[in-house]
N, C-alpha and C positions, 0 to 999 in steps of 0.2 A: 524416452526415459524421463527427461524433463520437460514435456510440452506443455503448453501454456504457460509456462514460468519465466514470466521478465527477469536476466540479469543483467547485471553490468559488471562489467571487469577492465580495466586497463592493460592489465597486462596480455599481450598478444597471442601465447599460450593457453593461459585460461580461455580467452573467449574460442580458440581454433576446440580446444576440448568440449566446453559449455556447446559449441555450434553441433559436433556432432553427438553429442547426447540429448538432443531436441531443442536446448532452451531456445527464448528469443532472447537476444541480444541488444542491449540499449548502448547509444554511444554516449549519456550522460549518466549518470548517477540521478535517481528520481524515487522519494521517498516510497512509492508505492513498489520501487521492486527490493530484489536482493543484492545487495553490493559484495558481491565476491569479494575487492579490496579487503573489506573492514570487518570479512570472518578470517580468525586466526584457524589455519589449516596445520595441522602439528605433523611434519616427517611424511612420509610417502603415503598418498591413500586412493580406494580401489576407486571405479567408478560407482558403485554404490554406495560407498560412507560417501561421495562428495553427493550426492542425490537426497541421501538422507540427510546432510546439511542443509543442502539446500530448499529442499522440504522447510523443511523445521524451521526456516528462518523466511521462509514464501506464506508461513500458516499464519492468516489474521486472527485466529480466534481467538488466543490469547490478548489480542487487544482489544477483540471484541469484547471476550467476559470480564475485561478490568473496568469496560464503560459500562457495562448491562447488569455483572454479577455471572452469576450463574445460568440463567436462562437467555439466551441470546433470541431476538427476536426476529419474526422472518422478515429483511430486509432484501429491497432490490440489492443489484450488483453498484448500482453507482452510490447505492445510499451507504452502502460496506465501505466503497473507496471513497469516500467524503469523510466518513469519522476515519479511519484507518489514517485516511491524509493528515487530517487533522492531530489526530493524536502523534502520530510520526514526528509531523514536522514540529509540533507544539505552538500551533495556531499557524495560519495563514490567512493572508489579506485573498481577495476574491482572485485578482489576477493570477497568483501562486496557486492558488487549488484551479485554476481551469489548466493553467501550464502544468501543473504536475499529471492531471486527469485527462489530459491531452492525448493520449494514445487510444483512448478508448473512442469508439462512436459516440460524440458528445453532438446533440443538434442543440441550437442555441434555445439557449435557459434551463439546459437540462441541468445542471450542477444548483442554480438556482433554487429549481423545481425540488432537486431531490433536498435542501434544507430547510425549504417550504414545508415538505410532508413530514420530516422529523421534527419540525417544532410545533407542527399538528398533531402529531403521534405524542410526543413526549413534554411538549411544555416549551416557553420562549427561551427560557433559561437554558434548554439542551444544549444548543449550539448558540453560542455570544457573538457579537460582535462589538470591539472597543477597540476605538481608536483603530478603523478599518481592518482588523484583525479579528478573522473568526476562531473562536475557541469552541471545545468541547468544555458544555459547564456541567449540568446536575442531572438526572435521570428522576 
């Protein structure tokens, strides 16, 4: 029901529930997934309304079209989780986006690589860096 969707939850309950409705389970809180904690769940609900929470709050597009507009462009999977991280965490120094992008198959320079190609694709300005902190800047 929920596979492939990273959560995180503390409380011991949730995750025994999250476990058998497919999710994977994170034992940190990491910008890239959904923190069960930090959605308000109101009064008793099915396992569907908590899937279609979960959904909805797993969906990057919304933060993709806030960086794109309208037309979101076809990017790789880590080049999604780089702005996504980014916009999330509201910048991050290099070490913080490898640690947050850490679950994934990363071979070294990949996180690199994929800001290389976006500031090829879109301009030096896309992604900033100041004061060792990368930003999402202009499109």
């Amino acid at each position: 029901m929920l596979n492939g969707i990273r959560v995180f939850s503390g409380n011991p309950v949730w995750r025994h529930i999250l476990s058998e409705l497919g999710a994977t389970l994170t034992d940190a809180p990491n910008v890239l997934d959904v923190n069960l904690d930090k959605i308000i769940l109101d009064g008793p609900i099915t396992p569907d309304e908590l899937k279609s929470i979960i959904v909805k709050h797993a969906d990057n597009t919304k933060i993709l079209k806030s960086v794109f507009g309208k037309n979101i462009p076809q990017l790789s999977d880590m080049q999604q989780c780089v702005i996504v991280a980014l916009v999330r965490g509201h910048g991050m120094t290099g070490t913080e986006l490898k640690s947050t992008l850490a679950h994934m198959p990363v071979a070294t320079h990949t996180i690199d690589n994929a800001i290389y190609e976006l500031r090829k694709l879109y301009g030096r300005d896309f992604i900033l860096l100041e004061n060792g902190v990368y930003k999402i800047g202009t499109v």
